[in-house]
VEXDREN-2710 file (C-alpha; in Angstrom, 1 decimal):
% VEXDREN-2710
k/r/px/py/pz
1/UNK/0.0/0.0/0.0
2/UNK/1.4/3.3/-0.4
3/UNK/3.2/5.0/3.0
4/UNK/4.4/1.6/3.7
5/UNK/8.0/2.0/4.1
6/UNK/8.6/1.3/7.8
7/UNK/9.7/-2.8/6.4
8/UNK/13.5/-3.2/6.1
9/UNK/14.3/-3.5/2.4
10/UNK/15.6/-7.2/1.8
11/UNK/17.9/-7.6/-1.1
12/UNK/16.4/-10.5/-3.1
13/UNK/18.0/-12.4/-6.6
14/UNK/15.3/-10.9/-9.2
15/UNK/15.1/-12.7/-12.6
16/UNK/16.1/-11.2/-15.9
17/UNK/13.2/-9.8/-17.8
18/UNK/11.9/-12.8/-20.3
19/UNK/12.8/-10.2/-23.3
20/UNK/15.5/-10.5/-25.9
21/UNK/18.8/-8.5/-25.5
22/UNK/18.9/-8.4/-29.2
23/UNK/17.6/-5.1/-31.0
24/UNK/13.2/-4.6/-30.1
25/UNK/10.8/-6.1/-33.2
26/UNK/10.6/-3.0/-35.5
27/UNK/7.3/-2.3/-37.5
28/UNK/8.2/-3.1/-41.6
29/UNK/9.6/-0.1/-42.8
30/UNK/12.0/-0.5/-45.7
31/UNK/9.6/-1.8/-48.3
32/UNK/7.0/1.4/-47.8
33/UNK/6.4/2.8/-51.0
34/UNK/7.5/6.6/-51.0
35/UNK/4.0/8.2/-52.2
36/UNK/2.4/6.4/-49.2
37/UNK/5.3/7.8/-46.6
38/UNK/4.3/11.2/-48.3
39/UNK/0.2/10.4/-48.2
40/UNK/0.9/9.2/-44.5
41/UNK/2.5/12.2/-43.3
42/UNK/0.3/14.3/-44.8
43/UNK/-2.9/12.9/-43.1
44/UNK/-1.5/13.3/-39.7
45/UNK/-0.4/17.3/-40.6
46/UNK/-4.4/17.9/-41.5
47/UNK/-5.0/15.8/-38.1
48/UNK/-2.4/18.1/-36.3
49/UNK/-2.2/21.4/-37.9
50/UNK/-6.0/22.1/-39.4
51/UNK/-8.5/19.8/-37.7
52/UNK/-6.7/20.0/-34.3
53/UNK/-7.3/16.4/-33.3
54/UNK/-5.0/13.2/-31.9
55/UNK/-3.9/10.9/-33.9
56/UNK/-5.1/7.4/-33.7
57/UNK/-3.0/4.6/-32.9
58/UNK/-4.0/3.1/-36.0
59/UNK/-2.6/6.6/-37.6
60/UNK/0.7/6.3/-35.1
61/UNK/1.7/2.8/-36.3
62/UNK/1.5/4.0/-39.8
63/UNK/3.8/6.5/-39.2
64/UNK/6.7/4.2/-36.9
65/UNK/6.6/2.5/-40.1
66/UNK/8.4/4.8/-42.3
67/UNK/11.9/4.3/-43.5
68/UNK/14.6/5.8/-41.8
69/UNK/15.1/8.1/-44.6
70/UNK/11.9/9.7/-43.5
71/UNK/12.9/10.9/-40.1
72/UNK/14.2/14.2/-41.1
73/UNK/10.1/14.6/-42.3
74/UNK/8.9/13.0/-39.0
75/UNK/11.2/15.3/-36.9
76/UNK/9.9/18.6/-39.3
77/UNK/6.4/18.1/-38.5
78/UNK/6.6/17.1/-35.0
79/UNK/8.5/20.3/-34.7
80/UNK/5.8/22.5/-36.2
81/UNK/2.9/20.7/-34.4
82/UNK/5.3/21.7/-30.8
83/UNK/4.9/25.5/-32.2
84/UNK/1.2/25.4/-33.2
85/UNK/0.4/23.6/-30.4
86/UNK/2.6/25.0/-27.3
87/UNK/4.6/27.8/-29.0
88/UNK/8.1/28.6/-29.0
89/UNK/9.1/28.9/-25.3
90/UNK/11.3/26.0/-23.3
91/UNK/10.9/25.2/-20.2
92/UNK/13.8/24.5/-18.1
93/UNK/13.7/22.2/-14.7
94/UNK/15.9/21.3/-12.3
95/UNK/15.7/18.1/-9.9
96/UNK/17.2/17.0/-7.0
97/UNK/17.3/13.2/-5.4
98/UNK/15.9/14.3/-2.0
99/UNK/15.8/10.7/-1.0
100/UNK/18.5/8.0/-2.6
101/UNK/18.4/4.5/-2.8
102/UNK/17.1/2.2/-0.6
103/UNK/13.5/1.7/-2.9
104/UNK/12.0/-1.7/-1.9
105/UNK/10.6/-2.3/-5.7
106/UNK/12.4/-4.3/-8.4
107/UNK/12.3/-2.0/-11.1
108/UNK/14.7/-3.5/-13.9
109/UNK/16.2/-0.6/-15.0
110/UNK/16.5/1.2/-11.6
111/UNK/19.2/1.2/-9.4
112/UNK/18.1/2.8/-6.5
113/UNK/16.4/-0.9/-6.0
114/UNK/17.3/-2.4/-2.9
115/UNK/16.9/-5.7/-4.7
116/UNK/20.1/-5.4/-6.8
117/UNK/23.7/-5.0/-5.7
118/UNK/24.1/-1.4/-7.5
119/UNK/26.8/1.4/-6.8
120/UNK/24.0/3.3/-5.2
121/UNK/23.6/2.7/-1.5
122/UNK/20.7/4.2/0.4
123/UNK/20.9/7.8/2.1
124/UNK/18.7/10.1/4.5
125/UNK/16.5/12.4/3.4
126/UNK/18.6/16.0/3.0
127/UNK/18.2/18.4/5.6
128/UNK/16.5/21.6/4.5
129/UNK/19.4/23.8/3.7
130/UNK/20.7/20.8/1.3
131/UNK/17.5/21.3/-0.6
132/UNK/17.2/25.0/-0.4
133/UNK/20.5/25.5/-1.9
134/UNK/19.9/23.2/-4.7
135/UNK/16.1/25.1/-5.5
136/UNK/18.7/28.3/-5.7
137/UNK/21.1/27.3/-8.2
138/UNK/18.2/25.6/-10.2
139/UNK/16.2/29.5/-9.8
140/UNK/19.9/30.8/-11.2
141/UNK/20.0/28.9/-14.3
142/UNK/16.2/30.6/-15.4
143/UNK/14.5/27.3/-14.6
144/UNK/10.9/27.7/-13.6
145/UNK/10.3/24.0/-12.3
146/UNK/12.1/22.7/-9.2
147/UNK/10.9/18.4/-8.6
148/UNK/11.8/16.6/-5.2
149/UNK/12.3/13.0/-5.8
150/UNK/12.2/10.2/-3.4
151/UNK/13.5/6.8/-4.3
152/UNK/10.3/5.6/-2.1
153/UNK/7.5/2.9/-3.1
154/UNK/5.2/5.9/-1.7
155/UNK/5.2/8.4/1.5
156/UNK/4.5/7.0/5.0
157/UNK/3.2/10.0/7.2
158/UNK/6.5/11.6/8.1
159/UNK/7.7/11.5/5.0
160/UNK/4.6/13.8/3.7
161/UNK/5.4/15.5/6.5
162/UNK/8.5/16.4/5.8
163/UNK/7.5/17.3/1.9
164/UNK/4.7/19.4/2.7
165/UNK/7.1/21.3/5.2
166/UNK/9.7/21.3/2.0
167/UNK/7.3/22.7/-0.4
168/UNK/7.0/26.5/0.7
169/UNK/10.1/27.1/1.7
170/UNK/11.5/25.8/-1.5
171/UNK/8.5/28.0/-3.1
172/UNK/8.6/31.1/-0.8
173/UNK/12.5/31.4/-1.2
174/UNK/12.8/31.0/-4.9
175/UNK/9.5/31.6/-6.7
176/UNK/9.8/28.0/-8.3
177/UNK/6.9/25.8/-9.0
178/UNK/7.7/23.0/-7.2
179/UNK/6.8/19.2/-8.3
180/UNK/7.4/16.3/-6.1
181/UNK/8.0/12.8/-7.2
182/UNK/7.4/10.3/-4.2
183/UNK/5.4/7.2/-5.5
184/UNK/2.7/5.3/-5.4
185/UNK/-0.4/8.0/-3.5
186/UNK/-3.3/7.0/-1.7
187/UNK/-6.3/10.1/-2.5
188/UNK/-5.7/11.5/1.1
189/UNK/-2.3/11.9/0.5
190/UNK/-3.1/13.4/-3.1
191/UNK/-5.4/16.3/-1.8
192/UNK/-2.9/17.1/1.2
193/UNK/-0.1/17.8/-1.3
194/UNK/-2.2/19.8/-3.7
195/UNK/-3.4/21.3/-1.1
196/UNK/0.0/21.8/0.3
197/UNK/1.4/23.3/-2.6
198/UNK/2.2/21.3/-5.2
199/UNK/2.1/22.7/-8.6
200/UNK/3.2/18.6/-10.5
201/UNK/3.6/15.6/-9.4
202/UNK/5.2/12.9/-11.1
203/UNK/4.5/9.3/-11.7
204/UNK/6.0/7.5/-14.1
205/UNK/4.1/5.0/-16.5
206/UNK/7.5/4.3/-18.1
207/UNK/6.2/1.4/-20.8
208/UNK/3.2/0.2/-22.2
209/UNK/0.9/-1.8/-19.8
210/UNK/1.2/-5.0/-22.6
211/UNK/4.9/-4.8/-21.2
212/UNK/5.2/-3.8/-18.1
213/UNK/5.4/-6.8/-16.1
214/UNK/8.5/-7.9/-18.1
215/UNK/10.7/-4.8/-16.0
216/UNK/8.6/-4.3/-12.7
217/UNK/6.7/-7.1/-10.9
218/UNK/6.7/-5.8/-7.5
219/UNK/3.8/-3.7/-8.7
220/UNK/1.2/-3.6/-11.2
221/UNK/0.6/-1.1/-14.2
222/UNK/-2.4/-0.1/-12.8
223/UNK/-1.2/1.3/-9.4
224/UNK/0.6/3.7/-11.9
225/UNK/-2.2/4.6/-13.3
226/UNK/-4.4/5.1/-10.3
227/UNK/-2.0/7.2/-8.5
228/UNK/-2.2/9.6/-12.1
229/UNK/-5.7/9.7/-12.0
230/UNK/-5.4/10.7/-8.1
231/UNK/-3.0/13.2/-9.1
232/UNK/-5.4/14.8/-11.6
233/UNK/-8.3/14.7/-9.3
234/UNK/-6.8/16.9/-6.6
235/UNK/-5.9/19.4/-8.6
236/UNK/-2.4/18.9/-9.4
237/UNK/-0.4/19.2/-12.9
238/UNK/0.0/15.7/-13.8
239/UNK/3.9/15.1/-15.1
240/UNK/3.7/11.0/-16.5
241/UNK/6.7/10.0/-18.5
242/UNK/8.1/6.8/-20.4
243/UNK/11.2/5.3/-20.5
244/UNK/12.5/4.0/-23.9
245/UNK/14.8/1.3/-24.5
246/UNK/13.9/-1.7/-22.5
247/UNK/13.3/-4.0/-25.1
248/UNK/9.8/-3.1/-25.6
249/UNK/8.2/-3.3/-29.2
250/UNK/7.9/-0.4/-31.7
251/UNK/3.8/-1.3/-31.3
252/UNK/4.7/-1.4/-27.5
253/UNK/5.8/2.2/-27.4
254/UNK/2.5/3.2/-29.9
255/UNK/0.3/1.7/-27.3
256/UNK/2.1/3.1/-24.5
257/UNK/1.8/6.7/-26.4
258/UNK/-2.3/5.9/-26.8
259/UNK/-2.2/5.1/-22.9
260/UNK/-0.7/8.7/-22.0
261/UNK/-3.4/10.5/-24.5
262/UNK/-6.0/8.8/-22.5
263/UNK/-4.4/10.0/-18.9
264/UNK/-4.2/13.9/-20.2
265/UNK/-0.7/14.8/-19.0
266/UNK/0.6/18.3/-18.6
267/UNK/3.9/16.6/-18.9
268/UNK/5.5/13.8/-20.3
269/UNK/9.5/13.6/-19.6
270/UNK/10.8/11.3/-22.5
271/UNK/13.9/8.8/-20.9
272/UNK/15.6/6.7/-22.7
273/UNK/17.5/3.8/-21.1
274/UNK/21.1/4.5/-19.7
275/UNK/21.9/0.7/-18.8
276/UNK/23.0/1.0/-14.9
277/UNK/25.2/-1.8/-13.4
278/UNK/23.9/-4.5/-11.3
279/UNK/20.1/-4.1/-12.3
280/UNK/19.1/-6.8/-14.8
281/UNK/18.8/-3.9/-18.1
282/UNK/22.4/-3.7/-17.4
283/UNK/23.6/-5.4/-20.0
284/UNK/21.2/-3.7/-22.3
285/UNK/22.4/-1.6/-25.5
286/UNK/21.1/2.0/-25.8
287/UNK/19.1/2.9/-28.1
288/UNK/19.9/4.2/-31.4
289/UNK/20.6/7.8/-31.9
290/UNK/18.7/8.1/-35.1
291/UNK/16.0/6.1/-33.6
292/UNK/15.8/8.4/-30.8
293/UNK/15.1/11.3/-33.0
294/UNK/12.2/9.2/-34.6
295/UNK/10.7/8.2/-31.3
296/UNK/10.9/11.9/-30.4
297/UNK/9.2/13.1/-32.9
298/UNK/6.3/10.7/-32.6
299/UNK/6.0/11.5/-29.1
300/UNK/5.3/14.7/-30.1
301/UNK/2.9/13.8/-32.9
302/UNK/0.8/11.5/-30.5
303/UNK/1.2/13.8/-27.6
304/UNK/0.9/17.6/-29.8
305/UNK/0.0/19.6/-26.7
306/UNK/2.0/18.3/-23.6
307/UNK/5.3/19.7/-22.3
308/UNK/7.8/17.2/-23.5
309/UNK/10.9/17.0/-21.5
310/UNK/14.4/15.8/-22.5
311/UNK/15.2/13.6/-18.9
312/UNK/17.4/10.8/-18.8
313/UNK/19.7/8.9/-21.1
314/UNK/19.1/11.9/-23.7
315/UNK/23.7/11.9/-23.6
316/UNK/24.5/8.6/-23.7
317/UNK/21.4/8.2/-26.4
318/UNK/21.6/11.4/-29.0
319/UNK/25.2/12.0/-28.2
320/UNK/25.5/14.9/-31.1
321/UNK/21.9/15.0/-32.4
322/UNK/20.7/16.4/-29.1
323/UNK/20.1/19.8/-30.6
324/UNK/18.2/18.1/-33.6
325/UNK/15.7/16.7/-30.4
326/UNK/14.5/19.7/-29.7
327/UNK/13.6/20.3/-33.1
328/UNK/11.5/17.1/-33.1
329/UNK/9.4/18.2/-30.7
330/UNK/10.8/18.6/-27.5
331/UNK/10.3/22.0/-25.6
332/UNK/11.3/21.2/-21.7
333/UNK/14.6/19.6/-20.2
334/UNK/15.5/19.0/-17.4
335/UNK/19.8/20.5/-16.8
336/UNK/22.0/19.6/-14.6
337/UNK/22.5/16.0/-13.4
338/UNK/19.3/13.2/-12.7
339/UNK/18.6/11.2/-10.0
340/UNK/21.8/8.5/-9.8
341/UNK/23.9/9.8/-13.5
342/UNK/25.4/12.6/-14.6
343/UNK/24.0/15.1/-17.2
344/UNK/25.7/17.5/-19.6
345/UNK/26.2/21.0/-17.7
346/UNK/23.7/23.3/-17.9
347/UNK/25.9/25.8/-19.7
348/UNK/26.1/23.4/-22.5
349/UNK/22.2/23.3/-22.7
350/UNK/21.7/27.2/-21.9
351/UNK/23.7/28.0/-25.3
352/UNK/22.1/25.1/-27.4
353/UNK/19.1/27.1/-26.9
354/UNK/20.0/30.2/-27.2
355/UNK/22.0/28.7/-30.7
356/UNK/18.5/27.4/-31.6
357/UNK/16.7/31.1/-31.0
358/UNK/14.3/29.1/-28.7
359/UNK/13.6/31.1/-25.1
360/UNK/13.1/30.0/-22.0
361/UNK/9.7/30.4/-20.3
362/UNK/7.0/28.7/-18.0
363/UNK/4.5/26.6/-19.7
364/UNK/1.5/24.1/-18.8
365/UNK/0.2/21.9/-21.3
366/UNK/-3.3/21.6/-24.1
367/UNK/-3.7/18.5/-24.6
END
């Protein structure tokens, strides 16, 4: 249930996820005659751009199936649809591992599990001038967003405690909007941190519910989802993201795009898999950088009005092509480092934007 996290974490043998380590099944792309790639792409830019609609995932599937040489068109209209749809601002977000390692849940690709012999060993929650300082240098780099993260399966009562006393400070001190990212919620503990304060809270879907129980089996997909719909009910921005690169299926990541239209999102932070030693993805490759781009873009397409935020894995993923991302439809990242691995500094990603004309701003998401 959620708030129990009083039982000593146990570290258990988990099995490997019952998936191949070799590439994910791709949808058939290289036989697609070119006048239907072009007939495809212009369907879903009527959809998009002059009827204002979602795309099916009938209409999604078609368009994972075009060739790679396509992906350039992909990326182009994804990045028009992010304009039309949510304009030209980015929004920046820092975040800060409040609460590291430790987690009682086997979550493959994690390794903040308990269940795994990782690098990452658990720690104490920071004391309040930890946290304030890191809100301050986030508030220095023009962020807007500021998310506390808890490597928790969900908040016993001193641990909402402590984040509802967390919250205005954090807020009153730096003028941030401040997420929190803490688990599994009951609907008490929903309404008390809306009513608290909370501007997001985050909750991961991470893959599509058909393959979920191939990476976490200490919960089910449907907790995720409950705690969303919890989220949305009291108020809250609801911040849902995926995580691509687990070995799911090309129709595995359309589904789990059709299952984040139907949850409503403000925003969805896209990761892709940095294999962590020690958990059982470890041994996984990362995911192509081209392929990245494509799965950005369709992101986009199947998700036009949502903030869409580079998170983890975008380094070791794009490598180069990160600035070609955010013209595929991404308009948030979050700078600095993640929760357990290092990101690219946030001067680096301060002057990629500013090389791209795009500004910095608060948003909220259509969809």
């Amino acid at each position: 249930m959620p708030g129990d996290t009083t039982a000593a974490p146990v570290r258990t043998s988990v099995p490997m996820p019952t998936v191949s380590r070799a590439a994910p099944a791709r949808l058939a792309r290289d036989d697609l005659d070119p006048a239907e790639a072009r007939a495809r792409l212009r369907r879903a830019e009527t959809a998009l751009l002059d009827e204002r609609r979602l795309l099916t995932v009938g209409e999604l599937t078609g368009l994972a199936e075009l060739p790679d040489a396509w992906v350039t068109s992909l990326a182009a209209l994804a990045h028009q649809v992010r304009l039309t749809w949510c304009g030209p601002e980015v929004e920046v977000e820092g975040i800060l591992s409040a609460k590291t390692g430790g987690c009682p849940e086997d979550c493959h690709f994690c390794s903040q599990s308990s269940r795994f012999d990782t690098p990452v060993k658990a720690t104490p929650f920071l004391d309040t001038d930890e946290v304030l300082q890191a809100a301050e240098e986030t508030k220095s780099l023009g962020a807007s967003e500021f998310c506390i993260v808890l490597a928790i399966r969900g908040p016993d009562e001193r641990t909402l405690a402590r984040i509802l006393e967390l919250v205005p400070l954090v807020r009153d001190r730096t003028g941030l909007n401040v997420a929190v990212s803490a688990g599994l919620l009951a609907e008490d503990q929903a309404r008390r941190l809306a009513d608290g304060g909370v501007h997001r809270y985050n909750h991961n879907l991470e893959t599509a519910e058909s393959f979920f129980p191939h990476v976490v089996t200490s919960h089910r997909w449907e907790e995720r989802v409950e705690t969303c719909r919890l989220v949305r009910r009291a108020g809250m921005e609801l911040c849902c993201g995926a995580l691509v690169g687990m070995g799911e299926t090309d129709a595995q990541r359309v589904e789990l795009i059709g299952q984040l239209q139907s949850l409503d999102p403000t925003e969805v932070p896209l990761n892709f898999l940095n294999p962590r030693p020690g958990t059982p993805l470890g041994g996984q490759q990362p995911v192509p950088a081209w392929e990245a781009i494509r799965w950005i873009a369709l992101f986009r397409l199947g998700l036009p009005g949502v903030i869409l935020r580079y998170a983890g894995g975008r380094e070791v993923t794009l490598h180069e092509l990160q600035a070609m991302g955010m013209t595929a439809g991404i308009n948030a990242l979050i700078v600095g480092n993640y929760l357990t691995t290092l990101g690219r500094s946030a001067d680096e990603d301060l002057q990629m934007l500013s090389d791209l004309r795009m500004p910095v701003g608060a948003l909220t998401g259509v969809l």
